[in-house]
PDB file with one MODEL, atoms N, CA, C and O in Angstrom:
MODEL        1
ATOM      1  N   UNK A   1      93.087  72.663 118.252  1.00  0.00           N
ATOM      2  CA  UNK A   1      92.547  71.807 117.220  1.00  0.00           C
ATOM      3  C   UNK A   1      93.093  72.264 115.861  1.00  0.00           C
ATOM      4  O   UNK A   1      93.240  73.468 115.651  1.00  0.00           O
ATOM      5  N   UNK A   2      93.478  71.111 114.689  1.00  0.00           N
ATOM      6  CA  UNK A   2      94.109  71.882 113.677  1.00  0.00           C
ATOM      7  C   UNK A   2      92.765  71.839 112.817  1.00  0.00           C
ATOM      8  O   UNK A   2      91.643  71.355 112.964  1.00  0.00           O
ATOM      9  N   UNK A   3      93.439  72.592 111.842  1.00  0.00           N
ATOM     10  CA  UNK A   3      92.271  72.812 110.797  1.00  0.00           C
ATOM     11  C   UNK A   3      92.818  72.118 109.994  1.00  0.00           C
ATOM     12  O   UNK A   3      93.987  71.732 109.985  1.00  0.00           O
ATOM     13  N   UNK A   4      91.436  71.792 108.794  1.00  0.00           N
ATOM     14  CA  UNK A   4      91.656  70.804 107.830  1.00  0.00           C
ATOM     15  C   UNK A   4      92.589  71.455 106.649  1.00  0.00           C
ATOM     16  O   UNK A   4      92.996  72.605 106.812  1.00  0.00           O
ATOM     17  N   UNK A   5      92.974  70.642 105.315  1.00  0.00           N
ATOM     18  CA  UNK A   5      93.365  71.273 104.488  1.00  0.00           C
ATOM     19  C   UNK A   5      92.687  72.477 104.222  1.00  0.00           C
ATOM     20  O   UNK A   5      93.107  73.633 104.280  1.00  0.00           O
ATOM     21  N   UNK A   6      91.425  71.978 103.881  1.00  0.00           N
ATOM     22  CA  UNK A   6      90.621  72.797 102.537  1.00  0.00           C
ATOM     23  C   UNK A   6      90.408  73.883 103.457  1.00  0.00           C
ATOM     24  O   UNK A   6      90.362  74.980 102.900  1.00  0.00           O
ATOM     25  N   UNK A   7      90.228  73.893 105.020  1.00  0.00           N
ATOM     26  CA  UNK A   7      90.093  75.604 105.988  1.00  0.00           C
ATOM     27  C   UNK A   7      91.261  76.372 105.606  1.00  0.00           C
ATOM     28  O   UNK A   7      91.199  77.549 105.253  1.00  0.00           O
ATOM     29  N   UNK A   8      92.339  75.683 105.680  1.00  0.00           N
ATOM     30  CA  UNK A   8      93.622  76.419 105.547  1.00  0.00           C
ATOM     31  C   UNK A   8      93.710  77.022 104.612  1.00  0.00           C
ATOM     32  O   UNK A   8      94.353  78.070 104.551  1.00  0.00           O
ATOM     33  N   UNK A   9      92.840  76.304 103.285  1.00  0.00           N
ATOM     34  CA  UNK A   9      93.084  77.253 101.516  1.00  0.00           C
ATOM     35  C   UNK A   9      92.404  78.200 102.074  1.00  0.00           C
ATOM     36  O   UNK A   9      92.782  79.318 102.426  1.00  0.00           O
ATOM     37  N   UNK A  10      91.132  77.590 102.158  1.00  0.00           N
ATOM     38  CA  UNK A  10      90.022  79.348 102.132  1.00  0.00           C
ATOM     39  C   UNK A  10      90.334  80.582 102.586  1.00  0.00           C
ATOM     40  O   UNK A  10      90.089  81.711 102.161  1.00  0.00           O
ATOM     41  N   UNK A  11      91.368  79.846 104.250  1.00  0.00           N
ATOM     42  CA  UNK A  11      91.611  81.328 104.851  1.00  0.00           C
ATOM     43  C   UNK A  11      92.607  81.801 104.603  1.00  0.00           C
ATOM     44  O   UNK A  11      92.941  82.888 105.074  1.00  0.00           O
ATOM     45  N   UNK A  12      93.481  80.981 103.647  1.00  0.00           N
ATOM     46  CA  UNK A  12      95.087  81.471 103.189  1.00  0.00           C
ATOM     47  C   UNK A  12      94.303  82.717 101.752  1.00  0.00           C
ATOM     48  O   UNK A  12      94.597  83.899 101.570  1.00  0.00           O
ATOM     49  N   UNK A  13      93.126  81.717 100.849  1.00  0.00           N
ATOM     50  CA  UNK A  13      92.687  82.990  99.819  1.00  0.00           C
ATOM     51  C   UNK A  13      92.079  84.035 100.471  1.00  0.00           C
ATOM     52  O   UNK A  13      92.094  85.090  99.838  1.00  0.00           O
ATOM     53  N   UNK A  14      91.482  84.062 101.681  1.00  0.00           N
ATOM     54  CA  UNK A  14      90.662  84.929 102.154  1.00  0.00           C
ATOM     55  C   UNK A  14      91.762  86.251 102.578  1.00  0.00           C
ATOM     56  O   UNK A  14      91.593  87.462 102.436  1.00  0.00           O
ATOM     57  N   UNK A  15      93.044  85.419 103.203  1.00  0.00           N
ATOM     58  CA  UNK A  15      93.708  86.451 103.303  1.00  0.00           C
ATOM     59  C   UNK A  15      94.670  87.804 102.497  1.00  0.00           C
ATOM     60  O   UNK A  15      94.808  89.023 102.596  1.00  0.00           O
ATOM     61  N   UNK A  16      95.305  86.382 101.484  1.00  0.00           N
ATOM     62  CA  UNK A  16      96.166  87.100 100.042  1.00  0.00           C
ATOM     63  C   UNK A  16      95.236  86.559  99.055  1.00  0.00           C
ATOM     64  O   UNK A  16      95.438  85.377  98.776  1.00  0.00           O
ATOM     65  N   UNK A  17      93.964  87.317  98.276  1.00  0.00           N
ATOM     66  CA  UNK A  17      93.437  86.917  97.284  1.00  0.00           C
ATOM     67  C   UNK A  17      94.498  87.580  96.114  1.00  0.00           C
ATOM     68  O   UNK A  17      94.874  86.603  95.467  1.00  0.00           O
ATOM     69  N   UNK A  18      94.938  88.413  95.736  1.00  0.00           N
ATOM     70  CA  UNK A  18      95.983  88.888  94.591  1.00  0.00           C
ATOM     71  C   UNK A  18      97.116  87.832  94.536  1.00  0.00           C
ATOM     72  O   UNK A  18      97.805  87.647  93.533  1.00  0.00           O
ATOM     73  N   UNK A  19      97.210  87.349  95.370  1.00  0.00           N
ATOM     74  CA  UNK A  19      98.346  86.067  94.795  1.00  0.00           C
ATOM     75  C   UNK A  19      97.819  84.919  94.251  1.00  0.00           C
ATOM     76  O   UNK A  19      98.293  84.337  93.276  1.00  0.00           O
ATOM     77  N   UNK A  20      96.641  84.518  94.999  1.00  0.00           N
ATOM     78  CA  UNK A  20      95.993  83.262  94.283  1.00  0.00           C
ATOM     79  C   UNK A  20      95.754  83.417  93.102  1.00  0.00           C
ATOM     80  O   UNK A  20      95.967  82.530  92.276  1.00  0.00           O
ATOM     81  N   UNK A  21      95.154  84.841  92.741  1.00  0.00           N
ATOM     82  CA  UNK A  21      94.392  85.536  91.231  1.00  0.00           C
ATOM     83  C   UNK A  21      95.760  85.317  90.464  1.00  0.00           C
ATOM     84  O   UNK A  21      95.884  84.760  89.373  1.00  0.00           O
ATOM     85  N   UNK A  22      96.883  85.931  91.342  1.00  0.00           N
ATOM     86  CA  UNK A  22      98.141  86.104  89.932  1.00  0.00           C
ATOM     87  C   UNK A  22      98.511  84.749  89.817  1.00  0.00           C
ATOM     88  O   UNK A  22      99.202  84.547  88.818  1.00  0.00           O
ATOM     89  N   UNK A  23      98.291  83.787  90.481  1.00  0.00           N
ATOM     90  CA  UNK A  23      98.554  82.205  90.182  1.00  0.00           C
ATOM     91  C   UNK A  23      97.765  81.795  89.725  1.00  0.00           C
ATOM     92  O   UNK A  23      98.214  80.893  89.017  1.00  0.00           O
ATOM     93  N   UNK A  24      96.699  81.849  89.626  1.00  0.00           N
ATOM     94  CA  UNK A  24      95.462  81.249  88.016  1.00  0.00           C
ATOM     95  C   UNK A  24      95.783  82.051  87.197  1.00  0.00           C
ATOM     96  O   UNK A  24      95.812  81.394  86.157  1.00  0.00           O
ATOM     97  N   UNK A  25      96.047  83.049  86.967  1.00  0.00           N
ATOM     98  CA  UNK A  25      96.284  83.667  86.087  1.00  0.00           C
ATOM     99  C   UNK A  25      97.696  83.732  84.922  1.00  0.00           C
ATOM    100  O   UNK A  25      97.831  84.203  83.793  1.00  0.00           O
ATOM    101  N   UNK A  26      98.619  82.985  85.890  1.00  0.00           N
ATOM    102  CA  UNK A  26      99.940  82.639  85.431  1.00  0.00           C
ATOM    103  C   UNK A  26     100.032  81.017  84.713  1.00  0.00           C
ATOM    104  O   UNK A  26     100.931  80.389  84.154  1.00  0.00           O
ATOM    105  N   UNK A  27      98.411  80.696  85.104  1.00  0.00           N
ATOM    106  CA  UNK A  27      98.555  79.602  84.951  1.00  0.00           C
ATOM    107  C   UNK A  27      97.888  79.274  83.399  1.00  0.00           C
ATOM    108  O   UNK A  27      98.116  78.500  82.469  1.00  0.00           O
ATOM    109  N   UNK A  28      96.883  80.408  83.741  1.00  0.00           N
ATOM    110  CA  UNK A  28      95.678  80.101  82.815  1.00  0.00           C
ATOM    111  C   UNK A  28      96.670  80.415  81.172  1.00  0.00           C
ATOM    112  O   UNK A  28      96.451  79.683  80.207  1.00  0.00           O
ATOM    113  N   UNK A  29      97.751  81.603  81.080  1.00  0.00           N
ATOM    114  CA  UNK A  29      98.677  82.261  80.037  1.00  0.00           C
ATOM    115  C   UNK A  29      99.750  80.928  79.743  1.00  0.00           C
ATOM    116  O   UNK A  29     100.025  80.719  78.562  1.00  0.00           O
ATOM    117  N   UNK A  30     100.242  80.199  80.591  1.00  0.00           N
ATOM    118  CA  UNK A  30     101.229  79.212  80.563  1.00  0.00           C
ATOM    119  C   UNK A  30     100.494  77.736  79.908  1.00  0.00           C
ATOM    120  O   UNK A  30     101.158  76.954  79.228  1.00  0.00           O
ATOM    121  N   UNK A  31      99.120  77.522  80.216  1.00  0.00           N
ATOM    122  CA  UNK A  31      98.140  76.593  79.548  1.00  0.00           C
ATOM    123  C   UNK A  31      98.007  77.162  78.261  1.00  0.00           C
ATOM    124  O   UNK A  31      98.504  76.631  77.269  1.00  0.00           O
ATOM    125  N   UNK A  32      97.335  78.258  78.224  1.00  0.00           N
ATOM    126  CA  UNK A  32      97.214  78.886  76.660  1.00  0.00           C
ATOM    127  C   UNK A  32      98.582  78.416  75.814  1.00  0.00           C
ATOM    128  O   UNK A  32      98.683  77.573  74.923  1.00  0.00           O
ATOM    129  N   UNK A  33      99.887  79.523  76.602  1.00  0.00           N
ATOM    130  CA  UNK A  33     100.704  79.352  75.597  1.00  0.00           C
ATOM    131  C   UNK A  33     101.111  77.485  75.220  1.00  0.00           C
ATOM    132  O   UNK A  33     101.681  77.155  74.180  1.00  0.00           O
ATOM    133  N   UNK A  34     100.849  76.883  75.869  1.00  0.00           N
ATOM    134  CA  UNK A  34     101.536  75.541  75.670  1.00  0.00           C
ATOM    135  C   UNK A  34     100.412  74.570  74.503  1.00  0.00           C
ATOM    136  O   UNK A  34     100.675  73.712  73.660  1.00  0.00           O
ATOM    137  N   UNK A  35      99.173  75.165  74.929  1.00  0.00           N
ATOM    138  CA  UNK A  35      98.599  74.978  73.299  1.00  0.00           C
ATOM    139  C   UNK A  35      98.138  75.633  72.497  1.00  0.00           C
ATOM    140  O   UNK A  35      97.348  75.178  71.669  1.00  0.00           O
ATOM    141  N   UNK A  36      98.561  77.047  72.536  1.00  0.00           N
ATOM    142  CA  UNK A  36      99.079  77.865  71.243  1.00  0.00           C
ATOM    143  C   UNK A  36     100.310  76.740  70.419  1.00  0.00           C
ATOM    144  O   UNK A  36     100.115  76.118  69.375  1.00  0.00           O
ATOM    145  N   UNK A  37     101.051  76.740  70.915  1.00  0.00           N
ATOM    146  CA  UNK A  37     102.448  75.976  70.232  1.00  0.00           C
ATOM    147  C   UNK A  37     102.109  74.910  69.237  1.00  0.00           C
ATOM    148  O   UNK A  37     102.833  74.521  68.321  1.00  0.00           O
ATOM    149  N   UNK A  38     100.642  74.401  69.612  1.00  0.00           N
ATOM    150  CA  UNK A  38     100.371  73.212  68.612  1.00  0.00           C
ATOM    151  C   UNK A  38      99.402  73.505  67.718  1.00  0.00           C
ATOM    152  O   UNK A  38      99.198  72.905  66.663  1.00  0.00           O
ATOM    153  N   UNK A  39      98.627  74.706  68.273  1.00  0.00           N
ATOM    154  CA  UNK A  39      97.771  75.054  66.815  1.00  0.00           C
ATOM    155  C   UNK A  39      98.005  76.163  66.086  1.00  0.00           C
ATOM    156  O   UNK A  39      97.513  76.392  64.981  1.00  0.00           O
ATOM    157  N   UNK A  40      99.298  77.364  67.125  1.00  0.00           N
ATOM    158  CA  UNK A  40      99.286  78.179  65.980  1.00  0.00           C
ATOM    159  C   UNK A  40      99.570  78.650  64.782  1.00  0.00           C
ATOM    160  O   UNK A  40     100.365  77.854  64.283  1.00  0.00           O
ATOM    161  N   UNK A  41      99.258  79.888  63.733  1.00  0.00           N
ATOM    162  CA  UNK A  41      99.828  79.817  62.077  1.00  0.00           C
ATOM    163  C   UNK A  41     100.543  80.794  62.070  1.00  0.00           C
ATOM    164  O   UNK A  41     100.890  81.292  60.999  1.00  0.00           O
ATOM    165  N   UNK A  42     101.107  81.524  63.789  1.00  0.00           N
ATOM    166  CA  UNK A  42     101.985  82.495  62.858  1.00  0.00           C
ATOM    167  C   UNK A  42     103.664  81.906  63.309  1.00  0.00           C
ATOM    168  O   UNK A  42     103.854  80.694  63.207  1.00  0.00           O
ATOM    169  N   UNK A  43     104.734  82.731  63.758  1.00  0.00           N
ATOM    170  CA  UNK A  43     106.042  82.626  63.175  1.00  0.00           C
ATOM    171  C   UNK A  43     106.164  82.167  64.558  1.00  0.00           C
ATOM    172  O   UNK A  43     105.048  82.299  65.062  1.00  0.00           O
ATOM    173  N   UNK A  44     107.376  81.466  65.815  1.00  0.00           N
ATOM    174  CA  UNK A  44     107.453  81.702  66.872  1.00  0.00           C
ATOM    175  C   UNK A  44     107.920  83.017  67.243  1.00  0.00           C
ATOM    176  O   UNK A  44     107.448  83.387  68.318  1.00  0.00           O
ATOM    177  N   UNK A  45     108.404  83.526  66.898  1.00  0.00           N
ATOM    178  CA  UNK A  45     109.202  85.306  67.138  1.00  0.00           C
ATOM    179  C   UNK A  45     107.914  85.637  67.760  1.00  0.00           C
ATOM    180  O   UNK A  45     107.984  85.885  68.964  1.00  0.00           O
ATOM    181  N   UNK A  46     106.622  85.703  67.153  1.00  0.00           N
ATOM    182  CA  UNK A  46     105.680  86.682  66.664  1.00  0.00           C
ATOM    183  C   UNK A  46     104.683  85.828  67.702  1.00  0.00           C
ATOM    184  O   UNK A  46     103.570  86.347  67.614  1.00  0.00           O
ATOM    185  N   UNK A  47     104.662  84.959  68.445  1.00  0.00           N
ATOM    186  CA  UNK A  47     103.662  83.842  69.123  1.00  0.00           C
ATOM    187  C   UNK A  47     104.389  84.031  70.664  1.00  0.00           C
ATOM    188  O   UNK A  47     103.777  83.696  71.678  1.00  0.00           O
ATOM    189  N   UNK A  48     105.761  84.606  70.714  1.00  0.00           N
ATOM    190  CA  UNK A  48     106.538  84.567  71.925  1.00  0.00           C
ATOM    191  C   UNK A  48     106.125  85.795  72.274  1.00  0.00           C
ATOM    192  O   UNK A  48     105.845  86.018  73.452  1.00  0.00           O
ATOM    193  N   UNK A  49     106.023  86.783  71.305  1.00  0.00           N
ATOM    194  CA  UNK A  49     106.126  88.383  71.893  1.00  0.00           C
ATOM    195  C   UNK A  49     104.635  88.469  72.302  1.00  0.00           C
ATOM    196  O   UNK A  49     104.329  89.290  73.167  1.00  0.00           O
ATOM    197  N   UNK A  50     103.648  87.651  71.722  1.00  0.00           N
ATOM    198  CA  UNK A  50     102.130  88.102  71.857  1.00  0.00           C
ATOM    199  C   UNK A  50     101.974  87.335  73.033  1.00  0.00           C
ATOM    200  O   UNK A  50     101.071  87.910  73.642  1.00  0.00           O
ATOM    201  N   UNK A  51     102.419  86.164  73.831  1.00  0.00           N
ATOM    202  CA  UNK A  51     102.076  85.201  74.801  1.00  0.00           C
ATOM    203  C   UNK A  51     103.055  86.283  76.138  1.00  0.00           C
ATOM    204  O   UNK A  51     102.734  86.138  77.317  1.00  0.00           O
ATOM    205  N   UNK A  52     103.999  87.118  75.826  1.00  0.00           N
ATOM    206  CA  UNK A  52     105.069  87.605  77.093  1.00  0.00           C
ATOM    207  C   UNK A  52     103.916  88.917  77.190  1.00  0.00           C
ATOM    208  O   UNK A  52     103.586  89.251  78.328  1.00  0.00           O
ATOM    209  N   UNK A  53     103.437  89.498  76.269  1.00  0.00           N
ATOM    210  CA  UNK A  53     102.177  90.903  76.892  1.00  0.00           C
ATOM    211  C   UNK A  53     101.378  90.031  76.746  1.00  0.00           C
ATOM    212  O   UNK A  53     101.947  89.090  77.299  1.00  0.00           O
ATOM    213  N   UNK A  54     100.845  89.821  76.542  1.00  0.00           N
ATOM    214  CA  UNK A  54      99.377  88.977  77.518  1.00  0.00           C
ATOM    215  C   UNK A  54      99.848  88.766  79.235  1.00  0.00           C
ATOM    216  O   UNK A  54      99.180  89.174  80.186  1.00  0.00           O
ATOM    217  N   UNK A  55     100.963  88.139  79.313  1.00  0.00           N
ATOM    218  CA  UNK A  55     101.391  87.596  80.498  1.00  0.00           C
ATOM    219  C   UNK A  55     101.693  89.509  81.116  1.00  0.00           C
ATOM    220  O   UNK A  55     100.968  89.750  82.081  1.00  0.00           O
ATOM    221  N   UNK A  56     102.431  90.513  80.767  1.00  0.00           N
ATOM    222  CA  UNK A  56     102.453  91.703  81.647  1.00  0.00           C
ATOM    223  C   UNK A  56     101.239  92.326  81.510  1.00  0.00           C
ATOM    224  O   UNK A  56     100.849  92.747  82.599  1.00  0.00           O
ATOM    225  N   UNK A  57     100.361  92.589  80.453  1.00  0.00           N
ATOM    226  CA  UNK A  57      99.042  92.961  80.613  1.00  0.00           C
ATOM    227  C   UNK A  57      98.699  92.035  82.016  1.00  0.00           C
ATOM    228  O   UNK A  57      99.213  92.535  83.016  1.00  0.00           O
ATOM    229  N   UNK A  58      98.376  91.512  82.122  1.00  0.00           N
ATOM    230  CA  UNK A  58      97.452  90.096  83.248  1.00  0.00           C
ATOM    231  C   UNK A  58      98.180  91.062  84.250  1.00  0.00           C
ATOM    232  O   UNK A  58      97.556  91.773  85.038  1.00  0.00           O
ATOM    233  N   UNK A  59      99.732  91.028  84.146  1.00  0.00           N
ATOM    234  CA  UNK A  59     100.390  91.666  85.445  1.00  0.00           C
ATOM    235  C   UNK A  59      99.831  92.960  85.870  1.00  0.00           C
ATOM    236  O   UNK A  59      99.295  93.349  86.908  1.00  0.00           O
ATOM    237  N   UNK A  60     100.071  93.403  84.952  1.00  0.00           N
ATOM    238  CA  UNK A  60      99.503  95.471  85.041  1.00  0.00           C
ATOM    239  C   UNK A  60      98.179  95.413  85.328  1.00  0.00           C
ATOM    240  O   UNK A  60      97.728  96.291  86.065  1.00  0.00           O
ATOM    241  N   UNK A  61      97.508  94.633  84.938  1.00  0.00           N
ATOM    242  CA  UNK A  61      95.661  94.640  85.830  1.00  0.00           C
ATOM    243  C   UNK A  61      95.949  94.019  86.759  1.00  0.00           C
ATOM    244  O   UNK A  61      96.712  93.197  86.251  1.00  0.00           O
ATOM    245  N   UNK A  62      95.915  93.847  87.531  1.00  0.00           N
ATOM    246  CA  UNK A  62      95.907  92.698  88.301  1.00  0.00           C
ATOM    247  C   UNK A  62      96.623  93.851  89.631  1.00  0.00           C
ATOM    248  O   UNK A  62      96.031  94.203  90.651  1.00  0.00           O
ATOM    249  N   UNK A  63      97.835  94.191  89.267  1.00  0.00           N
ATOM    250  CA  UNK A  63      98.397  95.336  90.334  1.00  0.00           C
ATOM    251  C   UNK A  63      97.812  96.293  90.275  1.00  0.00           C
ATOM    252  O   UNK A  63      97.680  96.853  91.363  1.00  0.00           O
ATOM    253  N   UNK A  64      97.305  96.838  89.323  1.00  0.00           N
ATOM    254  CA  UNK A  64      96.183  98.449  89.429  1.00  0.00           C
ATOM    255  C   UNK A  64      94.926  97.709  90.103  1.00  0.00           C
ATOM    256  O   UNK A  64      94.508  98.243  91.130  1.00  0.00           O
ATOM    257  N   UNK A  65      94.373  96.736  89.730  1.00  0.00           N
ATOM    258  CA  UNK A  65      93.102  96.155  90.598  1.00  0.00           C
ATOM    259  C   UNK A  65      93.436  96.330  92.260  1.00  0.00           C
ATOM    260  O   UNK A  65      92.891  96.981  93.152  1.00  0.00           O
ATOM    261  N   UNK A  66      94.788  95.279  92.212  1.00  0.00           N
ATOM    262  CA  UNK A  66      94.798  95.414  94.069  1.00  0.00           C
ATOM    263  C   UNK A  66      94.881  96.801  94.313  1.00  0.00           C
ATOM    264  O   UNK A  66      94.139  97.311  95.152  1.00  0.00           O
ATOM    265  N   UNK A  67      95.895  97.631  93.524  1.00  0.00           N
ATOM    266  CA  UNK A  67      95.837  98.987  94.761  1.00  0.00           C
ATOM    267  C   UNK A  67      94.603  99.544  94.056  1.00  0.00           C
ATOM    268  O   UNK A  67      95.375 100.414  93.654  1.00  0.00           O
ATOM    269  N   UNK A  68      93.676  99.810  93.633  1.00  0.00           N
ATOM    270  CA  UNK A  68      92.531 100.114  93.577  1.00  0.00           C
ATOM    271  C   UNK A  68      91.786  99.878  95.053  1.00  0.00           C
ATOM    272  O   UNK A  68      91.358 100.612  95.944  1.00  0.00           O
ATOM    273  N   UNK A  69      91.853  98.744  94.863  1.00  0.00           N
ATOM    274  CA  UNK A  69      91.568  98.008  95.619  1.00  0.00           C
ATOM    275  C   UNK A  69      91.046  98.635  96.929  1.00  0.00           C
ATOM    276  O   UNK A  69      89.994  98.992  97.460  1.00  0.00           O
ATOM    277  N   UNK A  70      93.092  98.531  97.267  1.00  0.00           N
ATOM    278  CA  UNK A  70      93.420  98.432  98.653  1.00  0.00           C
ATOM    279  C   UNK A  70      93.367 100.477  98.888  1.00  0.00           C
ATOM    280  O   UNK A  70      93.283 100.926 100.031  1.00  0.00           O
ATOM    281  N   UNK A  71      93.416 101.218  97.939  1.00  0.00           N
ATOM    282  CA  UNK A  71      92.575 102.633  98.041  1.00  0.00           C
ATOM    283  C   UNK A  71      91.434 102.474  98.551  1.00  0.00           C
ATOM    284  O   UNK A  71      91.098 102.814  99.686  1.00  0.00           O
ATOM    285  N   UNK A  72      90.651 101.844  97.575  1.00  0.00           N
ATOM    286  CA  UNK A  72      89.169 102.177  98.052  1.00  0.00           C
ATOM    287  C   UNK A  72      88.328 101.584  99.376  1.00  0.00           C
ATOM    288  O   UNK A  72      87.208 101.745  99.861  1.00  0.00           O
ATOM    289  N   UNK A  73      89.637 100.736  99.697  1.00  0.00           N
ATOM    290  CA  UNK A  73      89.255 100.338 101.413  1.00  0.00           C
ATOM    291  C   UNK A  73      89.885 100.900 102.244  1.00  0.00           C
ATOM    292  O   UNK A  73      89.658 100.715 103.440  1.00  0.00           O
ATOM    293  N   UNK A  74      90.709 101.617 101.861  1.00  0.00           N
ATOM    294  CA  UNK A  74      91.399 102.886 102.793  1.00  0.00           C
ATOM    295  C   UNK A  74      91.051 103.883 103.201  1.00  0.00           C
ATOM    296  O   UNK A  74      91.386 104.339 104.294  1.00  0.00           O
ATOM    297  N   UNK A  75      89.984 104.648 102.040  1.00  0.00           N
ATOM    298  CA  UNK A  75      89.955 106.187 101.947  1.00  0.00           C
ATOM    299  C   UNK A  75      88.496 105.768 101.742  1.00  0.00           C
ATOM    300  O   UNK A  75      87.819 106.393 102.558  1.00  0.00           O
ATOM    301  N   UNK A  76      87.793 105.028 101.046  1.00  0.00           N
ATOM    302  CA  UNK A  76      86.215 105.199 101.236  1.00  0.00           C
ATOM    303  C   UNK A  76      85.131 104.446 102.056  1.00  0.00           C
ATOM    304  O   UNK A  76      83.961 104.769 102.261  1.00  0.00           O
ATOM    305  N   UNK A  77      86.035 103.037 102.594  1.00  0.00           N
ATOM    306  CA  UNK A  77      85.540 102.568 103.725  1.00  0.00           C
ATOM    307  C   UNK A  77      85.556 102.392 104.950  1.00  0.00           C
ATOM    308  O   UNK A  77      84.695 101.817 105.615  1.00  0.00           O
ATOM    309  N   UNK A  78      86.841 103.029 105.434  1.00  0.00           N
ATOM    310  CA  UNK A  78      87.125 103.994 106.905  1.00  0.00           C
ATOM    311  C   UNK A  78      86.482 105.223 106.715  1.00  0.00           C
ATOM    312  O   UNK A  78      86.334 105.732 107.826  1.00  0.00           O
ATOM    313  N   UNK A  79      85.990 106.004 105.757  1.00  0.00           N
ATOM    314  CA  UNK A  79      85.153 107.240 105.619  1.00  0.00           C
ATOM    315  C   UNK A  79      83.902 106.744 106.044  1.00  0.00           C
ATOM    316  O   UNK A  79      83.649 107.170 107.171  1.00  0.00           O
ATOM    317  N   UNK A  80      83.076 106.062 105.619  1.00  0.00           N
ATOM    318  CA  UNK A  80      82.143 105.467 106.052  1.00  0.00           C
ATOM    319  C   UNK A  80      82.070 105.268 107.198  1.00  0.00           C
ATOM    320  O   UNK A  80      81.275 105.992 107.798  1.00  0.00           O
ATOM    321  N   UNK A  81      82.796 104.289 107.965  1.00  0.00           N
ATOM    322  CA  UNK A  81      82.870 103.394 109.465  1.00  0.00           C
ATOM    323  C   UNK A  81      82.885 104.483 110.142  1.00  0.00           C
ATOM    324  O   UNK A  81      82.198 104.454 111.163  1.00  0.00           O
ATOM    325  N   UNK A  82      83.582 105.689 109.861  1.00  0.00           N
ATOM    326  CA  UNK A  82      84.453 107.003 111.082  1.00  0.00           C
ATOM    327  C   UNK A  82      83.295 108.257 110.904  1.00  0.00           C
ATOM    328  O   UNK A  82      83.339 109.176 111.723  1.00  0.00           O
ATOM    329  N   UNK A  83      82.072 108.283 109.623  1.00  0.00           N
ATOM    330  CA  UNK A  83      81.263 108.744 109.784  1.00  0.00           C
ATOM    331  C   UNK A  83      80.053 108.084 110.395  1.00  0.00           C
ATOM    332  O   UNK A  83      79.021 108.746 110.501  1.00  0.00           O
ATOM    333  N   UNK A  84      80.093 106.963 110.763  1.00  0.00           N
ATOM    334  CA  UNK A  84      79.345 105.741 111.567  1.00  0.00           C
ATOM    335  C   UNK A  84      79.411 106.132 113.068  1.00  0.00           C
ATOM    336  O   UNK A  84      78.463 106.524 113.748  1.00  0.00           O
ATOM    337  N   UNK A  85      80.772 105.947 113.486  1.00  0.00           N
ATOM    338  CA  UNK A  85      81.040 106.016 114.765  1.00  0.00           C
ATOM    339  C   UNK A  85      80.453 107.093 115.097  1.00  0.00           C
ATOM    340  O   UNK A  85      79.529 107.011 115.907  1.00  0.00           O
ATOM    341  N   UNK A  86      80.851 108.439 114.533  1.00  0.00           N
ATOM    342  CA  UNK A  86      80.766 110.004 114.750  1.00  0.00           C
ATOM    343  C   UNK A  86      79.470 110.220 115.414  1.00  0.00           C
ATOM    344  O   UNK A  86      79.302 110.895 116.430  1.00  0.00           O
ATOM    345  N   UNK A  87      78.028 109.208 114.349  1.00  0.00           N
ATOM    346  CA  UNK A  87      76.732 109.747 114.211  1.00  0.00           C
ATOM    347  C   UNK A  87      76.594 109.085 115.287  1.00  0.00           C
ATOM    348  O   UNK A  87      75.965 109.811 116.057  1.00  0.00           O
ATOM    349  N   UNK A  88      76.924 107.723 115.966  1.00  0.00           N
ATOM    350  CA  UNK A  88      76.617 107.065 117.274  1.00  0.00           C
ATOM    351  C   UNK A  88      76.940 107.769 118.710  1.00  0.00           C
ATOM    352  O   UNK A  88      76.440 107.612 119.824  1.00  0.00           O
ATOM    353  N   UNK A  89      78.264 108.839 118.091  1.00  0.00           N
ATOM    354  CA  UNK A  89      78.658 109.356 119.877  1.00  0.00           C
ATOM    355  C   UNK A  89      77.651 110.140 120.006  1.00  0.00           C
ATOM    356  O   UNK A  89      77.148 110.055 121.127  1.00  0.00           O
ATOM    357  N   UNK A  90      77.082 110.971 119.219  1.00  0.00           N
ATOM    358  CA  UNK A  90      76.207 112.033 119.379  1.00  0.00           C
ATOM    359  C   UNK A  90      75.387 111.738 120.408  1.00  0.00           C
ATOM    360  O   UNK A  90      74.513 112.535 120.749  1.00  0.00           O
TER     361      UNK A  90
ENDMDL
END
C-alpha cells in the first residue's frame, strides 16, 4: 500500500530533521534578505555582508545543534538504555 503525500513528509522530517531546519532556515534569511532590499537605510556593501553572517551564523548553529545533538544520543542515551538492560539481567 503506498503512503500518502503528507506520510511521506512527516517520515522524510522524522527522519533528516537538520535538513528540513536548514531549509526553513535558508528560507526564512533569503525572505528577509529580499525585503531588506526594499526597506533598508544602509549602503548595499554593508546590507550584503550583514544578510551572508546571518546566513553562516544560522549555518554554525544549526551544525553544533545536530552534533550536539547526535552526542547526546550517543553517549547519554545508550548510557541510560545499557544501564537499563544491566539492572533487568540481574
Amino acid at each position: 500500500m503506498e503512503k500518502s503525500l503528507f506520510a511521506r513528509a512527516v517520515n522524510n522530517i522524522k527522519e533528516k530533521p537538520l535538513f528540513y531546519t536548514g531549509c526553513a532556515s535558508a528560507t526564512g534569511i533569503v525572505g528577509y534578505g529580499l525585503w531588506g532590499l526594499r526597506t533598508r537605510q544602509t549602503r548595499m556593501s554593508l546590507y550584503l555582508i550583514n544578510l551572508r553572517l546571518a546566513a553562516q551564523g544560522s549555518f554554525v548553529a544549526l551544525l553544533t545543534g545536530g552534533v550536539g545533538y547526535l552526542l547526546f544520543q550517543r553517549y547519554v542515551m545508550d548510557n541510560d538504555n545499557a544501564s537499563l538492560t544491566q539492572t533487568t539481567k540481574k
